[in-house]
Each structure stands twice: as structure tokens, then as C-alpha cells.
Backbone as ProteinMPNN parsed JSONL, in Angstrom:
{"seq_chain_A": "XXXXXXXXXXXXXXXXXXXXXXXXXXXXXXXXXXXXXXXXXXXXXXXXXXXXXXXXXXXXXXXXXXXXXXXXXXXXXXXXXXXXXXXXXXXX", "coords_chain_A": {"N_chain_A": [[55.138, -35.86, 0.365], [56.393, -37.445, 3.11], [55.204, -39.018, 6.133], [56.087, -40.118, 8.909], [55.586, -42.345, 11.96], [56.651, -43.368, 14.616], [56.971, -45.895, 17.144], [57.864, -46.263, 20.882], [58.379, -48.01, 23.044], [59.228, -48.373, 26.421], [62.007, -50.575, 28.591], [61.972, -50.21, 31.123], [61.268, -47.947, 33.824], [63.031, -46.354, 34.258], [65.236, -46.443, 32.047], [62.908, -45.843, 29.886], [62.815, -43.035, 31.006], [65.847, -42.311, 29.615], [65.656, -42.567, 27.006], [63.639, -40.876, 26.242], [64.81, -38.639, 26.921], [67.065, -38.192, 24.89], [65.217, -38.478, 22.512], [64.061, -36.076, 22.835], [66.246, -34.323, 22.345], [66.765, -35.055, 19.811], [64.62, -34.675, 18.478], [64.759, -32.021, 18.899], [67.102, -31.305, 17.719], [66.416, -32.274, 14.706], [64.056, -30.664, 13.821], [65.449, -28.756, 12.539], [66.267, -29.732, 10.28], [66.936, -29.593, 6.941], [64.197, -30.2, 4.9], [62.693, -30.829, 7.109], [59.479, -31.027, 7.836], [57.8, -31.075, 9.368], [58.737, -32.489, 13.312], [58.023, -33.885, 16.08], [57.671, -35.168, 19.666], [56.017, -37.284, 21.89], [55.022, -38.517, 25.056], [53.115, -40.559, 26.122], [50.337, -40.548, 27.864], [48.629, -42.169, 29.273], [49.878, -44.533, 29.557], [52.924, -44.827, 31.344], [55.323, -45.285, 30.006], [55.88, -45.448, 27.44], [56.475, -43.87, 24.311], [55.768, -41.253, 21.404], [57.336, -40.432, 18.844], [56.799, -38.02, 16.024], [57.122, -37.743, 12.622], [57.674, -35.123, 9.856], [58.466, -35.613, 6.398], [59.643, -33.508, 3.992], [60.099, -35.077, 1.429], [61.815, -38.35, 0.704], [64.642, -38.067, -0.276], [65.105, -36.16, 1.86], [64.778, -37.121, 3.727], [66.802, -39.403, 4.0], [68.893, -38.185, 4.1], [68.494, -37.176, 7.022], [68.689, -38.965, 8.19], [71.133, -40.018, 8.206], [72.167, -37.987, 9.977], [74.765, -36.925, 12.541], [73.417, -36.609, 14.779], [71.003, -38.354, 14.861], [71.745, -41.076, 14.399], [73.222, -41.117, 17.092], [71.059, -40.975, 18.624], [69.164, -42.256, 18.351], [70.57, -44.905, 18.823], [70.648, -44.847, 21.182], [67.797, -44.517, 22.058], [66.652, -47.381, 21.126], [68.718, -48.682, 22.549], [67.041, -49.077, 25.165], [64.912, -49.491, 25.158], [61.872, -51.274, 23.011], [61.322, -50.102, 19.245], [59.002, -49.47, 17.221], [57.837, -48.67, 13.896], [55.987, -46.768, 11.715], [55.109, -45.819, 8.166], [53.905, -43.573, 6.095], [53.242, -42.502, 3.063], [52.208, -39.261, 1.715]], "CA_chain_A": [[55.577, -35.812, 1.744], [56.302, -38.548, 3.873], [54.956, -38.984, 7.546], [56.601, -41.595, 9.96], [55.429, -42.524, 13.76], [58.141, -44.33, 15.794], [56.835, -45.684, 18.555], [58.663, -46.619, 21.692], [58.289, -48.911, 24.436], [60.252, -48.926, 27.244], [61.761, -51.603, 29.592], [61.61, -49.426, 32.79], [61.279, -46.351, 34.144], [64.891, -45.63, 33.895], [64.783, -46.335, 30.517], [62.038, -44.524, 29.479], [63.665, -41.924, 30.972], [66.812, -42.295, 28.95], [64.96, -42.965, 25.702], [62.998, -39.609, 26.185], [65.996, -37.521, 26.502], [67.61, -38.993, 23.519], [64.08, -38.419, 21.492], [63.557, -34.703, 22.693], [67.291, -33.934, 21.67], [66.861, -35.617, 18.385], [63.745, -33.364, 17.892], [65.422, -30.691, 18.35], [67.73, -31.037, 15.983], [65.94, -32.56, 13.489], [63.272, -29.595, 13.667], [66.365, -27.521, 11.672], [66.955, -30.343, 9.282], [66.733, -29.251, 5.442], [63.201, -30.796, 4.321], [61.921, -31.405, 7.606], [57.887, -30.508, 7.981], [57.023, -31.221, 11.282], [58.743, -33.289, 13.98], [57.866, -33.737, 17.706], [57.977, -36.331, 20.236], [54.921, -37.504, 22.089], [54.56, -38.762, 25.828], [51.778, -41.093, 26.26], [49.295, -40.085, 28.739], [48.106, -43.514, 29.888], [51.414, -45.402, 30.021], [54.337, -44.43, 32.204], [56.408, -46.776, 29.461], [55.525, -44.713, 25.89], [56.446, -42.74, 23.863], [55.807, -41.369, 19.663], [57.76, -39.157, 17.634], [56.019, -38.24, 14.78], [57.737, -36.916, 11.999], [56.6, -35.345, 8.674], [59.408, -35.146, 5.816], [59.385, -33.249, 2.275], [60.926, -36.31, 0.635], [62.43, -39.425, 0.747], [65.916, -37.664, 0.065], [65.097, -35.392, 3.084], [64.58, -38.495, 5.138], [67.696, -39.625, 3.602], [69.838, -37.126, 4.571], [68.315, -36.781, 8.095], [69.087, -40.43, 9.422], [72.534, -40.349, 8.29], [73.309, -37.501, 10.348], [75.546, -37.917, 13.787], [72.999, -36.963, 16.127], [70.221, -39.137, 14.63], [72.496, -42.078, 14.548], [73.718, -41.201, 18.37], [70.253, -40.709, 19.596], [68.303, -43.783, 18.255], [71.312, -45.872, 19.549], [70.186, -44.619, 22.705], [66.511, -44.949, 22.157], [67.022, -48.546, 20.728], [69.09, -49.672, 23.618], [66.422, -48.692, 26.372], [63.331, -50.086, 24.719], [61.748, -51.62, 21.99], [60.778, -49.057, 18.634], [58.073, -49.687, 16.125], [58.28, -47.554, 12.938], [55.305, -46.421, 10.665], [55.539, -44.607, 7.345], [53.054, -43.547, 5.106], [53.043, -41.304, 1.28], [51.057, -38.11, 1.678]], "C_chain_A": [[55.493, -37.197, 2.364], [56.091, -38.449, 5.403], [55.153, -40.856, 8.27], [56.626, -41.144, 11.611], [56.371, -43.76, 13.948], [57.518, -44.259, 16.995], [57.638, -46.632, 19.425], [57.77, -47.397, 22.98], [59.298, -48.972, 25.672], [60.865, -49.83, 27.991], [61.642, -51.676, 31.107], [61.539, -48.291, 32.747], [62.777, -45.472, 33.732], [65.491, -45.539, 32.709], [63.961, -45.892, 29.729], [62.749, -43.258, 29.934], [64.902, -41.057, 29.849], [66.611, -41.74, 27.354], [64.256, -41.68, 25.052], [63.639, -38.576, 26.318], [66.345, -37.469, 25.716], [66.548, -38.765, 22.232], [64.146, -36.761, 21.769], [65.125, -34.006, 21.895], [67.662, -34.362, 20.302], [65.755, -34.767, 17.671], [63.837, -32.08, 17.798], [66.041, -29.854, 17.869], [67.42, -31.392, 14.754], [64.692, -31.828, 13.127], [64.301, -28.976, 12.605], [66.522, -28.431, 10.322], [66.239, -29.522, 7.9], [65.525, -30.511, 5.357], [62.214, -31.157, 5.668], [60.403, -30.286, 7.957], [57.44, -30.065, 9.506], [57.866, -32.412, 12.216], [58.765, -33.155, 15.626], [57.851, -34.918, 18.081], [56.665, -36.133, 21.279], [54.776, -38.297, 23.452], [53.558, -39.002, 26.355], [50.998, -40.736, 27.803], [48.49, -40.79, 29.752], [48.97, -44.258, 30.317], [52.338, -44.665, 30.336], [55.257, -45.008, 31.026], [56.304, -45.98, 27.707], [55.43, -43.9, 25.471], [56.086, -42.541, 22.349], [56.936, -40.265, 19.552], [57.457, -39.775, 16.403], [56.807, -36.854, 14.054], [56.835, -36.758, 10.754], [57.989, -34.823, 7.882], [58.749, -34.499, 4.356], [59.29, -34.415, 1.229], [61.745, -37.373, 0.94], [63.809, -38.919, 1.32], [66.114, -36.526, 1.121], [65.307, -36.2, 4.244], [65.765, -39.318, 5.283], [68.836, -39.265, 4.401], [69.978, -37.041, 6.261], [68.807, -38.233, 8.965], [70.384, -40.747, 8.956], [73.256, -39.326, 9.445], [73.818, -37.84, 11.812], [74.581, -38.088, 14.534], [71.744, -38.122, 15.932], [70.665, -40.367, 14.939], [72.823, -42.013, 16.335], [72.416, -41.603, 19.25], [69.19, -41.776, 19.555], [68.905, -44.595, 18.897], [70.807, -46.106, 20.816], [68.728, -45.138, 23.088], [66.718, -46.622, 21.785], [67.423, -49.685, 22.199], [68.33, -49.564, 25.105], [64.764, -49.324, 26.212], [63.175, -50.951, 23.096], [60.881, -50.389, 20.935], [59.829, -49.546, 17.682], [58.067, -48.778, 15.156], [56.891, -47.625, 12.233], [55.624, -46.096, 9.496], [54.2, -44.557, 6.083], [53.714, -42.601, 3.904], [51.927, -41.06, 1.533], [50.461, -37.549, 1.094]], "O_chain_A": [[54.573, -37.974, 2.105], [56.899, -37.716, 5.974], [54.687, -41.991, 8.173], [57.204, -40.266, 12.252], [56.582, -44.819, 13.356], [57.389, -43.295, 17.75], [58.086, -47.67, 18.938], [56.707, -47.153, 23.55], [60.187, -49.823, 25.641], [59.859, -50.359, 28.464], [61.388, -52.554, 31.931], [61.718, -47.591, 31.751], [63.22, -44.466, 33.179], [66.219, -44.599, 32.387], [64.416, -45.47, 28.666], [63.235, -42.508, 29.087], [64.945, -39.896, 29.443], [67.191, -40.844, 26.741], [64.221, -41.402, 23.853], [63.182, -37.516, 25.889], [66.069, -36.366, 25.246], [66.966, -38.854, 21.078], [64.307, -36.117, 20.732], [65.013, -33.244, 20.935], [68.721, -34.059, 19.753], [65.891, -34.263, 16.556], [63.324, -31.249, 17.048], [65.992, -28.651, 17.61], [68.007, -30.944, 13.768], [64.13, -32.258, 12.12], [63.689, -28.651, 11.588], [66.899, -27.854, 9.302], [65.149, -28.952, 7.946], [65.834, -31.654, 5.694], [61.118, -31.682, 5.468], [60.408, -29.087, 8.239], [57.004, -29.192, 10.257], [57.602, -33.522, 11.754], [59.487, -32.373, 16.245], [57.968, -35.835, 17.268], [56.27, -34.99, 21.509], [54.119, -39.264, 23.069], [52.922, -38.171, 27.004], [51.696, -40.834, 28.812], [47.882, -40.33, 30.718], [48.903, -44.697, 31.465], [52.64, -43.749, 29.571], [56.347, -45.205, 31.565], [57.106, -46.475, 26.915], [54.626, -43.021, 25.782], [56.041, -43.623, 21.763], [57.155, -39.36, 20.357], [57.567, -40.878, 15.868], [57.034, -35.706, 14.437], [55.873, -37.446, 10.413], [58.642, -33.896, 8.361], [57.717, -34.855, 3.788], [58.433, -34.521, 0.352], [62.624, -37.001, 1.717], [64.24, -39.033, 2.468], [67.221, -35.999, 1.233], [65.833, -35.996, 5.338], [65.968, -39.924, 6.335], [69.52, -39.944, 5.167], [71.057, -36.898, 6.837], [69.177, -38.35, 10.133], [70.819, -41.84, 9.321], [74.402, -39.502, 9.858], [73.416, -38.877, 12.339], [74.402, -39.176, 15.083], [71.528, -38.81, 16.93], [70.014, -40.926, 15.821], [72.592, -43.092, 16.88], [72.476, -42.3, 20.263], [68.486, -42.114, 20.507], [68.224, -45.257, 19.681], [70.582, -47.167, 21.399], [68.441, -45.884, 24.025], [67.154, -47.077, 22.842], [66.932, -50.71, 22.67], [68.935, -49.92, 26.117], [63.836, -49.494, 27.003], [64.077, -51.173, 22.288], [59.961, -49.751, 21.448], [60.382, -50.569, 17.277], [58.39, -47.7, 15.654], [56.547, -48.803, 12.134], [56.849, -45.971, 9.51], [53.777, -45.49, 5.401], [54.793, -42.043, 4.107], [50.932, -41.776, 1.637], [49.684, -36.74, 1.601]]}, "name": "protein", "num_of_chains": 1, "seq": "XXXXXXXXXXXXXXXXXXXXXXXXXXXXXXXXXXXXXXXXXXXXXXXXXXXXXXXXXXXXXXXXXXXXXXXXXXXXXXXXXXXXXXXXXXXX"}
């Protein structure tokens, strides 16, 4: 299994905003994906400005599969252009 945290930064409020729509609608389709374990999205508690989604995949070629598809691609664009992302990934 593979587990990857993405974390987000925002550059304002209005962007965080953006960034966090774009993450909960990416979790909620990538909850259905073929191989996926676990993924949710995470609203920091201390910072107005941060966010995680933490994913957990079967496999590589699960993880594969899942960032080619449209909305993944549509919805990082989004997250991406509203903040800065940091990526984790460990082998479980």
C-alpha cells in the first residue's frame, strides 16, 4: 500500500477557499476510485491558510490510474493555482 499527504498552503483566504472546494470534490471522487483505501481531506485547525489530503492507495498502478483521471487533473489545477502543495509518500 502506498500512503501520500499533500499538503496545501494557501495565498489567501479566497484561495483557500477555492483550493478546498477543488480538494473536497476530488475526495469525493477519488473515494470510488478502483484501489483506493482511504482518502480524505483535512482542514487545519490552527491555520486559516491549510489544508491535507491524505490518501492511502492499494498500489502504485492504483495511484496510476487515479491521477490520470479528468477530475484529478481538473481539481489539482485548481488547487495548484491557489496555493502552494507539498507532497509526501511513503511504502506500507
Amino acid at each position: 500500500m502506498l500512503r501520500l499527504n499533500c499538503f496545501f498552503k494557501a495565498e489567501s483566504a479566497e484561495n483557500f477557499k477555492k483550493a478546498l472546494d477543488a480538494a473536497k470534490v476530488l475526495t469525493e471522487k477519488s473515494q470510488k476510485h478502483e484501489g483506493c483505501v482511504a482518502y480524505d481531506v483535512f482542514a487545519s485547525q490552527t491555520r486559516a491558510d491549510v489544508f491535507m489530503i491524505c490518501e492511502t492507495w492499494k498500489d502504485q498502478e492504483s495511484l496510476d490510474k487515479h491521477a490520470q483521471t479528468p477530475e484529478f487533473k481538473e481539481c489539482v489545477e485548481i488547487i495548484n493555482s491557489n496555493g502552494l502543495m507539498k507532497l509526501e509518500k511513503f511504502d506500507m
